[in-house]
C-alpha positions as CSV (number, residue, x, y, z in Angstrom):
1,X,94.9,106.4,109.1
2,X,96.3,105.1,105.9
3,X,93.4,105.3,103.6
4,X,92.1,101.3,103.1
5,X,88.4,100.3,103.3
6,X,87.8,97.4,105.4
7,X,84.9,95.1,103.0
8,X,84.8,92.3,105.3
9,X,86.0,90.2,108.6
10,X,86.2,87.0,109.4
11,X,86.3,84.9,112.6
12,X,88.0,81.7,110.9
13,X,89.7,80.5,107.5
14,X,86.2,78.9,106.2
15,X,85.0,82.2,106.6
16,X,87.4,84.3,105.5
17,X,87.5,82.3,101.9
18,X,83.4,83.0,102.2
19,X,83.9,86.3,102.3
20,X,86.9,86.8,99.8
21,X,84.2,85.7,97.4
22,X,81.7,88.0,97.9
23,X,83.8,90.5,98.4
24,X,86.5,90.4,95.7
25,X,88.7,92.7,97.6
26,X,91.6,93.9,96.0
27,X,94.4,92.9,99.3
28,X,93.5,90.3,102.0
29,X,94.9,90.1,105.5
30,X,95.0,87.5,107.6
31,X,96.5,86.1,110.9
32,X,97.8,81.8,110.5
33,X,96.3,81.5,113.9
34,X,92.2,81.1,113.9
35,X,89.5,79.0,115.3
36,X,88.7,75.8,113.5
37,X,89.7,77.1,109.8
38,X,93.7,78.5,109.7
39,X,95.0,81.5,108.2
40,X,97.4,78.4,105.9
41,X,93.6,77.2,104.8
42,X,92.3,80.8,103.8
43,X,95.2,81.2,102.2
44,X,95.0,78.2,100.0
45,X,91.5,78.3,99.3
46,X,91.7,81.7,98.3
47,X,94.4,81.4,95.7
48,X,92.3,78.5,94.5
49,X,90.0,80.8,93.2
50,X,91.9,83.7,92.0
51,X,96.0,82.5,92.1
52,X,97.0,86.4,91.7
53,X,95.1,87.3,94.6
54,X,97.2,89.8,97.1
55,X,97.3,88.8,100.6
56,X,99.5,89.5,103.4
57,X,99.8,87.7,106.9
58,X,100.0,89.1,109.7
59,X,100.9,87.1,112.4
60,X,102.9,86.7,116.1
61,X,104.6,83.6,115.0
62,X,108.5,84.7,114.3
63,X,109.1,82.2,111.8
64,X,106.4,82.5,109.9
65,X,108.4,84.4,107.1
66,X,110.6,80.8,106.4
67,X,106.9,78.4,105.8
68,X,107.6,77.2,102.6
69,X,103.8,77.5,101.6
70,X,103.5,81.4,102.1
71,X,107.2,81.4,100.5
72,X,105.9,80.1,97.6
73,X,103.0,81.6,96.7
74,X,105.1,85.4,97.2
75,X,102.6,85.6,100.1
76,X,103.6,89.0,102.5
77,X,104.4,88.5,106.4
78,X,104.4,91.4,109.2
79,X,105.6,90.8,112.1
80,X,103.3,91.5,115.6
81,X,103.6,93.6,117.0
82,X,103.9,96.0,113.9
83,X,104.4,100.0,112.9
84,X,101.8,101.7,110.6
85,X,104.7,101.9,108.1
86,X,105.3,98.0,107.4
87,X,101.4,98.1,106.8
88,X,102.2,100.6,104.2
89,X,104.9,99.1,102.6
90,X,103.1,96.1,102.7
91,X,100.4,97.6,100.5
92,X,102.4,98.9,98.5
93,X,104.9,95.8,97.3
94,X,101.0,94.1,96.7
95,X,100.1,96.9,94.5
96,X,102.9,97.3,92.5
97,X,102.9,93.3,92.1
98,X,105.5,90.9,90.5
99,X,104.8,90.0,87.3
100,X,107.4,86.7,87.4
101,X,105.7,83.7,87.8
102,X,107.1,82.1,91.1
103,X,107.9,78.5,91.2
104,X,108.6,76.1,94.0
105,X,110.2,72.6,94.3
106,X,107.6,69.7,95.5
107,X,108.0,66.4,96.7
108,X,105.5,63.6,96.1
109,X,105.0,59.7,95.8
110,X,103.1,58.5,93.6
111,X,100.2,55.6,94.7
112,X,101.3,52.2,96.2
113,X,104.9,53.4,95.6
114,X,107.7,54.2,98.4
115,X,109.7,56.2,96.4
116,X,109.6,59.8,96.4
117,X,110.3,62.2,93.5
118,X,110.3,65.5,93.2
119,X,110.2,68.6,90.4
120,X,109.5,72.4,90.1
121,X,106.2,73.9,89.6
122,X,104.5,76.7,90.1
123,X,100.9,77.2,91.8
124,X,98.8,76.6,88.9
125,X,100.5,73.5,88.6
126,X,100.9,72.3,92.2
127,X,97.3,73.1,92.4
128,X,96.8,70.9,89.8
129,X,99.0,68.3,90.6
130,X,97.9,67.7,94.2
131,X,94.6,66.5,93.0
132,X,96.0,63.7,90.4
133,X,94.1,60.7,91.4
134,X,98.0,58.7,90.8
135,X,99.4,61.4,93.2
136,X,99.1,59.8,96.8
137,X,101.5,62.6,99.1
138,X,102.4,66.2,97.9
139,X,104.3,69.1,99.6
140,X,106.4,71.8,99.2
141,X,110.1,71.4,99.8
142,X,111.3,74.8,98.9
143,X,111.0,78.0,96.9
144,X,113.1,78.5,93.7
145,X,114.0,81.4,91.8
146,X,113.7,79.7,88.1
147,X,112.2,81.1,85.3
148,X,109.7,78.9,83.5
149,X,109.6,78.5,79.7
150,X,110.1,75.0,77.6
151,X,110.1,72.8,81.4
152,X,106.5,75.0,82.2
153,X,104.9,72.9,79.2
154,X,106.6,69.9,79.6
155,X,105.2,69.6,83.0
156,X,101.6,71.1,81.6
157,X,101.3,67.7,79.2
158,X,102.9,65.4,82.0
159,X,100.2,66.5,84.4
160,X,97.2,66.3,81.7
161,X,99.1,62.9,80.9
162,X,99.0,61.8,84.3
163,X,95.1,62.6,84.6
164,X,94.5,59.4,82.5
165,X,97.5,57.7,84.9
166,X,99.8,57.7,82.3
167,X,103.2,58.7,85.0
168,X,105.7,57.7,82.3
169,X,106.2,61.6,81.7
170,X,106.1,63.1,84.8
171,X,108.5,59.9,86.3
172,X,110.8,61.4,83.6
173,X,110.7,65.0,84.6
174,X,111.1,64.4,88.0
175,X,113.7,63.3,90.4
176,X,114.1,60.8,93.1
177,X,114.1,62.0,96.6
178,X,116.3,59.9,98.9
């Protein structure tokens, strides 16, 4: 009806990501709700492998369009039940793209510590610093509109600092959370 070729399907989020690399497709859809492996998951993984990967969510859940993750990451959500025409438009915003990088405030604590800090990153860099063995919690807070420019490589070398657990740069980038 509107002219897309279906590559794959997938039953759950482990298998969608399976099939997102075989298939390379140029949009993904995806419902949050699955078996075993979420829509959340899929999403994740996916962007994990190709962060300017299109996807859009299509989902029953009516708040879906406020989760901070899917906020973040620019990710699309339609509303079930749904008209032809939001599919369309859907497509459409996905193929035109947006060529500003979005960022997105995180909290996080770092190992044996109680305190919480957080900073602005964008996905690259949340990727990254989710997986920093000094890093024990990590989530997103909320999405920002900023730009990123001289703070982008500051928090490039604090991350690559705080691989070798040197925190004294990040510590100074980043604010407290009460």
């Amino acid at each position: 009806m509107i002219e897309v070729d279906v590559l794959a399907t997938a039953n759950d989020g482990s298998h969608a990501v399976s099939m997102y690399k075989k298939h390379h497709p140029d949009i993904v859809f995806t419902d949050l709700n699955m078996p075993r492996y979420d829509g959340l998951y899929a999403i994740e993984k996916i962007k994990d492998i190709n962060p300017d990967a299109r996807i859009i969510v299509i989902t029953g859940d009516s708040n879906a369009y406020m989760h901070p993750f899917l906020n973040s990451l620019n990710v699309q959500v339609i509303q079930k039940p749904f008209a032809v025409q939001a599919i369309k438009k859907a497509i459409t915003n996905c193929l035109i793209g947006n060529s500003e990088q979005i960022s997105f405030d995180i909290k996080y604590q770092f190992k044996g510590e109680t305190k919480s800090y957080s900073c602005t990153v964008n996905y690259e860099q949340y990727k990254n610093f989710k997986t920093l063995p000094v890093v024990e919690k990590c989530e997103i807070i909320k999405k920002s509109k900023k730009q990123f420019d001289k703070y982008a490589d500051e928090m490039r070398k604090a991350i690559n600092l705080a691989i070798r657990n040197d925190t004294s740069h990040i510590r100074r980038l980043s604010e407290m959370v009460t």
